[in-house]
N, C-alpha and C positions, 0 to 999 in steps of 0.2 A: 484062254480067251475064247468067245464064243465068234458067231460070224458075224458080232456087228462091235466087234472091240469090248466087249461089257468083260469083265474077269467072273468068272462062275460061283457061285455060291456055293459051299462045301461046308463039310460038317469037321464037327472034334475042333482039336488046339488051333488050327489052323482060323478057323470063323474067329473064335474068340481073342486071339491074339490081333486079326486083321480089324474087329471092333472095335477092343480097344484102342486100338493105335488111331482110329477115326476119330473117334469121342474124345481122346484125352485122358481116356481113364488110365489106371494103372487095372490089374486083372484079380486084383485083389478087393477092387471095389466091389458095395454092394449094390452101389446105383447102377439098374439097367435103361438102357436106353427105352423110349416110350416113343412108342406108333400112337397116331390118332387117323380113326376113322369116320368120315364124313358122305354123309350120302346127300345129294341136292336134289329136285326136279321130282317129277313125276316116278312112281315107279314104276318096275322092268324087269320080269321074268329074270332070275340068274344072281339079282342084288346081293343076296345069301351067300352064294357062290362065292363070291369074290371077298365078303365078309372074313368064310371059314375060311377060303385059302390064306389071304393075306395074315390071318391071325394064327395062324396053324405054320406057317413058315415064319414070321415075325419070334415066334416065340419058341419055336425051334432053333434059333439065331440068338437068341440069347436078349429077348426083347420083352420088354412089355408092351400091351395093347389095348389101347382106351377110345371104345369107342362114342363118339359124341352122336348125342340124341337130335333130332332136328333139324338135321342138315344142320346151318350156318344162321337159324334165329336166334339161337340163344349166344354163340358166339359173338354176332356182331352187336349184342349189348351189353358185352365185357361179362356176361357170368359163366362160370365153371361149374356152376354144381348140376347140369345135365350133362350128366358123361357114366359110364359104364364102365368099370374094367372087365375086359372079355379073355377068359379062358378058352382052354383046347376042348375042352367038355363040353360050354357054353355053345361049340360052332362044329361039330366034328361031322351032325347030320344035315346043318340047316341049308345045305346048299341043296337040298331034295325039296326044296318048299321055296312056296313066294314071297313076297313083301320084302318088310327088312327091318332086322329086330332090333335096329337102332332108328327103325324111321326114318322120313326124310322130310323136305320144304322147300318153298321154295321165296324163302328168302333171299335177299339181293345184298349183301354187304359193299358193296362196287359203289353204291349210289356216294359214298361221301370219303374222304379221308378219314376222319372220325370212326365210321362204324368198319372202316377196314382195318385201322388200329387195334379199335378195339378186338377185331379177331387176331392178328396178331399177340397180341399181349395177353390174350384168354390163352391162345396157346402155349405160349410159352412160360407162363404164371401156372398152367399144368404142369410143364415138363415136355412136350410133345418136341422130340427135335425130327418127327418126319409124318408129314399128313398124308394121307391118301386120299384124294377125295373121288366118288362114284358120282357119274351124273352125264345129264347133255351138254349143249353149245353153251349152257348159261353159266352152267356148275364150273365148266372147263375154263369158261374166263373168268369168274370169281376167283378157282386154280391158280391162274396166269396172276390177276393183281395181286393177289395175297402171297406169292412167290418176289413179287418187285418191291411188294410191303415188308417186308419179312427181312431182306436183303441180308440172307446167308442166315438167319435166326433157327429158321425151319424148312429143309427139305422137303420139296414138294414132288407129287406123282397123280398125274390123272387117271382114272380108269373110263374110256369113255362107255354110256352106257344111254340107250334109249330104243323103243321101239321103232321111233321113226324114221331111225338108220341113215340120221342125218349129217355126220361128223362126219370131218375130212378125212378117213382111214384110206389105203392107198388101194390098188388092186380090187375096188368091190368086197374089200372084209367089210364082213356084215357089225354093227353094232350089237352089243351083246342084248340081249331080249327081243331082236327084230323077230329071230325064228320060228319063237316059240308063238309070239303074237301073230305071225301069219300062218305059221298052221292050226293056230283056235282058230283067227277069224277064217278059214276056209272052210273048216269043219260047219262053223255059221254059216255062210252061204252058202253052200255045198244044203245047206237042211232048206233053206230060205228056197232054192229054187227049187225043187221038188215043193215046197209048198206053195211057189208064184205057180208051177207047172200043175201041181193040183186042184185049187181056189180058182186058178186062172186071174189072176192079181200081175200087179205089179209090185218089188220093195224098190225101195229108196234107201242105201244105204249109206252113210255120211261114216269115214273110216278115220280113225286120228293122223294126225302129221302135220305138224304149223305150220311149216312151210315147204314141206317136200313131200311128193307123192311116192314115196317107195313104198309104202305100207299099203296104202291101198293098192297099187299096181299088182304088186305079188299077190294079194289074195285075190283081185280078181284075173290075175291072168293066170293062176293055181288053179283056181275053182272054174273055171270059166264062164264067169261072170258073163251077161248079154254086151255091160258097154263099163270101161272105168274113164271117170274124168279127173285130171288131175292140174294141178296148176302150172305146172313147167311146160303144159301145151301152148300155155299164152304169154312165154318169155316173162318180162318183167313190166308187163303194162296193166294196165287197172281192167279188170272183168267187170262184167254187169252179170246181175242177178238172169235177166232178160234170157243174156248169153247164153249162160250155163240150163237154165230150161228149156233154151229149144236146142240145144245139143240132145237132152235126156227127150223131150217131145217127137224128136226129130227120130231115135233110134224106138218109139214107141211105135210112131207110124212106119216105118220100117218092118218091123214083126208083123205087125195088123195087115200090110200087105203081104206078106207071105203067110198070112191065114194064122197067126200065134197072138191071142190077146194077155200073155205073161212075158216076164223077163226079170232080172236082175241086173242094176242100173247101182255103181261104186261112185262116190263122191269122195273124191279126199277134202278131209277136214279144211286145208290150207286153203284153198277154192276161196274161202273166206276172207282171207288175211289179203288175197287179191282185188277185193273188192274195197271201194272206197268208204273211208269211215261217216262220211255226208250219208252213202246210197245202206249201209249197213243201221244207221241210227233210223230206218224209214220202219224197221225188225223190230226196234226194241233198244236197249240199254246198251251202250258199247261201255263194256270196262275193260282197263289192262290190270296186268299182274304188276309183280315187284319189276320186272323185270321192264317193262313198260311196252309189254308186247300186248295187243287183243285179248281176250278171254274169248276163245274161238267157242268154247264150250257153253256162252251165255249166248251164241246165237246158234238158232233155231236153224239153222241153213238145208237140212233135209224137208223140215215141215215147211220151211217159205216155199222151197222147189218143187213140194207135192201142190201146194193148193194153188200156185202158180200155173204149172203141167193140167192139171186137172182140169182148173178154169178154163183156160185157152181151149182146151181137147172139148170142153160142155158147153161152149159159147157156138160150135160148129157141130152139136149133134152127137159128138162124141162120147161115149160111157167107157172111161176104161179105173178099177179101182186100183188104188194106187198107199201105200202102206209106207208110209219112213222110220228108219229106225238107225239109233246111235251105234254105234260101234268100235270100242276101245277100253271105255274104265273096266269090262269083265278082262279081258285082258291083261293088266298090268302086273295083277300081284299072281296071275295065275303059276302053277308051278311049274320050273322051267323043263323043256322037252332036252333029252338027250347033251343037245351038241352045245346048248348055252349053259346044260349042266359042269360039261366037259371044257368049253371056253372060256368058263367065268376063274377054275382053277389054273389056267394056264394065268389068265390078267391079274388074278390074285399075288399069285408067287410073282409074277412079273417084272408086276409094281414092289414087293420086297425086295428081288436082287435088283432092281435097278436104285432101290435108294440105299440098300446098307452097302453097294458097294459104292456109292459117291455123288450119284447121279442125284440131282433135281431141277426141274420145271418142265416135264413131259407130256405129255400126254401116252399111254402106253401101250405098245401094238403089237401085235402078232404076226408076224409076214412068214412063212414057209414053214412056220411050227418052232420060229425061234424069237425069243425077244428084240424086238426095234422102236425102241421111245423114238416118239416124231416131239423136238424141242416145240413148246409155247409159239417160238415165233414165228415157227413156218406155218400153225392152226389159224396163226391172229390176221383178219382181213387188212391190208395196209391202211388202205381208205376209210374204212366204218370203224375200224379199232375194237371189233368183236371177232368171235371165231366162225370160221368160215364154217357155209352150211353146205354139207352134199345134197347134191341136186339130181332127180331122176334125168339121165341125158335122151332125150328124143330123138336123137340123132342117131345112138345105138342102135344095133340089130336085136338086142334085148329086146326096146322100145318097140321096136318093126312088129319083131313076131307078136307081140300081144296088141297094138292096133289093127293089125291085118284079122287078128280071130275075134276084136269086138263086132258087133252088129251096129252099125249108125251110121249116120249120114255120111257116103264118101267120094271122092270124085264122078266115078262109073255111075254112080244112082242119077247124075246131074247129065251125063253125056248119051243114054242110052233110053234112047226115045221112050220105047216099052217099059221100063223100068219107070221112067218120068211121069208116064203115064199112069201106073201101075200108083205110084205115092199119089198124087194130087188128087185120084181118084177117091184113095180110102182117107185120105186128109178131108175129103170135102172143099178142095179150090180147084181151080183153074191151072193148069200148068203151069201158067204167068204169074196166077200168086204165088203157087207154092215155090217155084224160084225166087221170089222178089223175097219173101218172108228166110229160104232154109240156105240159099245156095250159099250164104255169106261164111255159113260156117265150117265149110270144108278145110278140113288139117290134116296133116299126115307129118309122116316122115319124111327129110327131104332127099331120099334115096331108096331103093328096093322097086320089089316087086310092086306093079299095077296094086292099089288102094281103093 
């Protein structure tokens, strides 16, 4: 037994004897049992990774391995003939590379009884007595219904996976492809300011995460971004477009008084998803996905905040140029760095010993370098009846130290005459205005060091 009660997986008479006696089989059969593998959502540095493990131990066990193309569209309309059988050969390098050589989508099966059925009965009309499905918060509850659907049919196992490092995993484990996604994107701003600092420019960077700012935080508190703004600084109440520009206008006049006309200014993607769907349709098109979330990515929310900042700064005299730009689809399929190389093999095998030895409806974790499935229903929010999202905590020292090394607006600027003086001046107001217009937006943390 391991340290969380799981019985170990082992090789020779002993696996095959303990399989059969699961399945039913006698050892003389020729039926092996059949893994199906399922990728959802967006992709994620490592996807691969977990592919060859999972299929590289599944069929070392004495398994076959099918895996299905498309994530869960073609499943939830009852057809079987998108599937793959995957060999040892098929998978033995591919976790050195991006994407995922079974695809993914980001189909909703969830939406009805019907198309949840129907994945069921796709599975099992294969043969699949154990899924494993790869993916984030959406994939993971699809996971969950299709496990309540299924009732005992087919053994289920989650791998959680996403860059925006937003599943409930315990201890700050990082989600698999977070890593690899913030040391591209630093490498990108890390190039971006030496070019704000050469051009003497501003970027605007808009960084992916629906609704959590981890991804952006890490690259800009890696790189050392001028200012990152992220959504968990405004709890859970509706932001205005307004807001979020004179935060970033706010840390421009800032520089400009200390004699710097460049900077690099982090936006997390989610910023948007806080904003009202009334004040976001003033942009353009609001669509949602399967899922019935926003299409974060059909709003322009870097470019609204550039010509927004700009204006405001050129209505009062001000010339400062200002560049936005996306930051995430180069990432996803890129190839995974080191440790999500090395993490994806641990959650691969993982998710195998935990279903051939009995287990299913997990979600599957890694706490101290040993296997720990966290059950379906400790992930499922009670209230919303989806899976809970991690959330950047503000309150942390984590938090602390990269607010204290942004540059923008912060109490001290507001309390210190000269200082006060020193803004309002290169703003072009009044002390009075420049209070009435910025002072609102002071935040911090609500503990540490003077801010």
């Amino acid at each position: 037994m391991d340290n969380y009660g799981c019985p170990l997986v082992v090789t020779g008479e002993e696996v095959r004897d303990r399989r059969a006696a699961m399945t039913g089989m006698n050892r003389d059969s020729k039926q092996r049992p059949k893994v199906g593998l399922v990728v959802g959502g967006g992709p994620a540095p490592g996807v691969n990774g977990v592919i060859s493990a999972a299929t590289i131990t599944a069929i070392e066990n004495g398994c076959d391995v099918i895996g299905i193309l498309d994530g869960f569209k073609w499943l939830e309309q009852g057809d079987t003939q998108h599937i793959r059988s995957l060999t040892i050969s098929d998978v033995s390098r591919i976790h050195l590379s991006g994407g995922s050589i079974i695809r993914t989508a980001r189909s909703n099966p969830t939406k009805s009884v019907e198309t949840l059925n129907n994945v069921v009965n796709a599975l099992t009309s294969i043969g699949i007595q154990y899924l494993i499905s790869i993916g984030g918060d959406d994939t993971a509850y699809t996971a969950y219904r299709v496990t309540e659907q299924a009732a005992g049919k087919v053994n289920t196992a989650h791998v959680p996976k996403t860059i925006d490092n937003d599943l409930p995993l315990p201890d700050s484990t990082p989600t698999f492809g977070y890593t690899t996604a913030r040391h591209l994107g630093v490498t990108v701003v890390k190039n971006l300011s030496e070019d704000a600092r050469t051009t003497q420019r501003w970027y605007l960077v808009v960084a992916m995460g629906r609704t959590a700012g981890h991804l952006a935080l890490g690259i800009g508190k890696a790189a050392g971004a001028t200012l990152t703004v992220i959504p968990e600084e405004f709890g859970d109440r509706t932001v205005t477009i307004k807001e979020i520009c004179d935060i970033v206008e706010g840390a421009i006049l800032k520089r400009l008084s200390m004699g710097r006309e460049f900077g690099v200014a982090i936006l997390a993607e989610g910023l948007a998803a806080s904003i009202s769907e009334e004040e976001l349709a003033q942009y353009g098109t609001v669509e949602h996905d399967e899922h019935g979330h926003v299409r974060l990515s059909e709003i322009s929310l870097g470019h609204v905040c550039k010509d927004a900042v700009r204006n405001s700064l050129a209505a009062r005299g001000i010339s400062v140029t200002i560049v936005n730009k996306d930051l995430g689809y180069e990432l996803r399929c890129a190839d995974p760095g080191p440790h999500d190389m090395e993490y994806t093999r641990d959650l691969g095998y993982g998710a195998i010993k935990y279903l051939l030895n009995g287990g299913s409806g997990a979600l599957i974790s890694i706490q101290g370098g040993s296997l720990a499935p966290i059950p379906f229903g400790k992930i499922i929010d009670p209230e919303t009846k989806r899976t809970r999202v991690r959330r950047v905590d503000v309150n942390s020292e984590s938090y602390e130290v990269a607010h204290m090394y942004m540059l923008r607006l912060k109490r001290r600027d507001f309390e210190d005459p000269r200082k006060l003086e020193s803004l309002a001046a290169v703003s072009k107001m009044s002390v009075e205005e420049f209070k009435d217009r910025f002072e609102y937006l002071w935040t911090g943390p609500k503990s540490g060091l003077q801010s």
